[in-house]
N, C-alpha and C positions, 0 to 999 in steps of 0.2 A: 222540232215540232212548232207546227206556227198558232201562236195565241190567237182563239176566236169567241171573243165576250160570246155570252149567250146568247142577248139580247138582238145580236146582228142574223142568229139565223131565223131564216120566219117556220123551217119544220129540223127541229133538235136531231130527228131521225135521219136529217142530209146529213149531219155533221161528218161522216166518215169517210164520205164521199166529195163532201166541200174541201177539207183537208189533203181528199190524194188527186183532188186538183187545183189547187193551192201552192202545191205542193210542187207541180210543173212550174212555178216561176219562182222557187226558191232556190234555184240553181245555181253552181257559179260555174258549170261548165252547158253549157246547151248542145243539148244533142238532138239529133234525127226522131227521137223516137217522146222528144216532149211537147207536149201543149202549147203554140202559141198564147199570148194574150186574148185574143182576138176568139180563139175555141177553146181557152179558160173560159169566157164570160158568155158563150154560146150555150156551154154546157148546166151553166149556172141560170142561165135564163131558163131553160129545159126543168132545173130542178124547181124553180120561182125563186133562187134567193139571192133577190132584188135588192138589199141591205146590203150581201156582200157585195155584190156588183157597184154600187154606189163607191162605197169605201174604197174598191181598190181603179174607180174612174175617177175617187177624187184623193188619188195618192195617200190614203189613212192608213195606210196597211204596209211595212216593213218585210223587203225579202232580203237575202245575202247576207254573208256576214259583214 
């Protein structure tokens, strides 16, 4: 599960949904059926959470083992 301060989301109620697309780049195999980068941070714009987007445009944010 990947760690999301509180503070970075701007509506608490994405959280579940910022996660299972978050979630698309924590992969160490990539398949057909995940999330680019590109429509991780599309879908986030969609939600407004600009904080994460930030974070993972400025590499703050940890995926992979």
């Amino acid at each position: 599960m990947i760690y999301i301060p509180t503070p970075w989301l701007i509506n608490p109620n994405n959280e579940d949904k910022v996660r299972e697309l978050l979630e698309n780049l924590n992969q160490d195999l990539i398949t057909d059926d995940l999330l680019t980068e590109t429509e991780v941070i599309s879908e986030l714009e969609k939600l407004g959470e600009t904080i994460i987007i930030e974070k993972l445009n400025n590499n703050e944010m940890a995926f992979g083992a």
